[in-house]
C-alpha positions as CSV (number, residue, x, y, z in Angstrom):
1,X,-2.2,-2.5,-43.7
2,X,-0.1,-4.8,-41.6
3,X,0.3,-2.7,-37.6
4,X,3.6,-2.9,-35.8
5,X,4.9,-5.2,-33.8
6,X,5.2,-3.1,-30.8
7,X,1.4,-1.9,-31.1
8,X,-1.7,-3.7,-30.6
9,X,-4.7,-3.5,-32.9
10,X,-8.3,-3.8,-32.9
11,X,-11.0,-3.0,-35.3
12,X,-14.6,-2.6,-33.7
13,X,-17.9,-2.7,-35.7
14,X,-20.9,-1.2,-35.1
15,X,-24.8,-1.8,-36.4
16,X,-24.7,0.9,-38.0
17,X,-21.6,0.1,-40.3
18,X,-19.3,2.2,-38.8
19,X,-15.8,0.8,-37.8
20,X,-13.5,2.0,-35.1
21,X,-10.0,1.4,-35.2
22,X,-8.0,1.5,-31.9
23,X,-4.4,1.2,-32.2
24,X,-2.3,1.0,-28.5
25,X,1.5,0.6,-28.0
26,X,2.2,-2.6,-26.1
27,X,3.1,-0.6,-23.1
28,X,-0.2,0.9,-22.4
29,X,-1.5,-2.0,-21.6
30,X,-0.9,-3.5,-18.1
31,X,0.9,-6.9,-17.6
32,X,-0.9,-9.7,-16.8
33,X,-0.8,-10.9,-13.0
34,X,-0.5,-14.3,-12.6
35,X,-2.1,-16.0,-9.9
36,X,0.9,-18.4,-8.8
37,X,4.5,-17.4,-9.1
38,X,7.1,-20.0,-9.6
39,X,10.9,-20.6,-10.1
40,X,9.7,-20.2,-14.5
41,X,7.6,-16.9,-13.9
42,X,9.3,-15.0,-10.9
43,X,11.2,-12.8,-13.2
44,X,8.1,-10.6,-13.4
45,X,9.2,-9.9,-9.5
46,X,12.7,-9.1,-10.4
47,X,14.1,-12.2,-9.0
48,X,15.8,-15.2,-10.1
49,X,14.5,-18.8,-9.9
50,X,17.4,-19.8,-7.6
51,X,16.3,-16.4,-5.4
52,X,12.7,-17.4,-5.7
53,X,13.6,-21.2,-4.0
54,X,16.4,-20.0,-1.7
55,X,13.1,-17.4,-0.1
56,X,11.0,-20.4,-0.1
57,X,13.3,-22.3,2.3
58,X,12.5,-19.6,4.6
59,X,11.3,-20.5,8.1
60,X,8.2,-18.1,7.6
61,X,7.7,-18.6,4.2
62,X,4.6,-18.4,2.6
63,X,2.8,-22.1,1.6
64,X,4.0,-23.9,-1.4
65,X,2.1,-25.8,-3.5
66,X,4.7,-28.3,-5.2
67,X,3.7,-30.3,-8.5
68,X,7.1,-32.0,-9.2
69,X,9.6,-30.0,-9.4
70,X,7.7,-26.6,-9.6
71,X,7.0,-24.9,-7.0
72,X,3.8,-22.6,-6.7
73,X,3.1,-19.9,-4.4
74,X,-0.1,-17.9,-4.4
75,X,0.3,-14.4,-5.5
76,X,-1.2,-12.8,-2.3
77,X,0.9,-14.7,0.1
78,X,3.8,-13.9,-1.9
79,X,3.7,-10.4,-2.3
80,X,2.6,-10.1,1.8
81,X,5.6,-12.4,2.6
82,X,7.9,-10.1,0.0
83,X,6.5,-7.1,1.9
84,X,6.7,-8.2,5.4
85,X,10.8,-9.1,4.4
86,X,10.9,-5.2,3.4
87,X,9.8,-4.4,6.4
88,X,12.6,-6.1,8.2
89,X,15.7,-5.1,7.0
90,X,18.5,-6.3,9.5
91,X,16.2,-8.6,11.7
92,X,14.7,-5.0,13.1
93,X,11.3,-4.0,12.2
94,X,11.4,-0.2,10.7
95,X,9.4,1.9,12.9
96,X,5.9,3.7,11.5
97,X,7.1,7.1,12.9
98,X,10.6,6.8,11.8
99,X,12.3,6.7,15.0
100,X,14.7,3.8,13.8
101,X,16.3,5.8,11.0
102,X,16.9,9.0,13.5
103,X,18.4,6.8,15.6
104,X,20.4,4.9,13.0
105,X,21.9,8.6,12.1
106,X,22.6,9.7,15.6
107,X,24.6,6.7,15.8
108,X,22.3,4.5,17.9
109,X,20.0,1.2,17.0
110,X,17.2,0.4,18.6
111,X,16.9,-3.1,20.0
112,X,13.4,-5.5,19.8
113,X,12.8,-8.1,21.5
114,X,12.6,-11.4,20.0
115,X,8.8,-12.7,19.6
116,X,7.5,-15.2,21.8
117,X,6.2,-18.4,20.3
């Protein structure tokens, strides 16, 4: 019997002759991680390639590894830089405590300095 398309399939035997038969749907199985992300495999991120190069021209972007035209980004330094640009949202670092947002509804913003170099 031929399985599904949507299912993976695997027969196991043992010493014994027994077989076991384990039959997943392709969604119980995690996605494979790649270890670079580049403009051909960033829309596992959610991004486009033209998103992907435009965040790369970034002055604090993570380092690039170019081989032509590709360019490759570890996954690690990706996901911190993609993180660290969630954490600042308007050019103002969100606050642990929440502070920002109460004073964002009151009406207020408050104002960081710009890091020394």
């Amino acid at each position: 019997m031929k399985p599904a398309a949507n299912v993976h399939d695997a027969v196991m035997s043992a010493p014994d002759g027994l077989e076991l038969r384990v039959v997943l749907p392709t969604g119980a199985l995690p996605a494979a991680r790649p270890d670079y992300y580049s403009q051909r495999n960033c829309h596992l991120l959610g991004i486009t390639g033209r998103q992907f190069l435009e965040l790369l021209r970034r002055p604090d972007a993570p380092p690039v590894a170019p081989i032509g035209k590709l360019r490759l980004v570890r996954r690690e330094a990706l996901l911190a830089f993609i993180d660290r640009m969630a954490r600042h949202r308007d050019g103002i670092e969100r606050s642990v405590d929440g502070a920002d947002e109460v004073l964002r509804e009151i009406g207020c913003a408050s104002v960081r300095r710009a890091r020394s170099r």
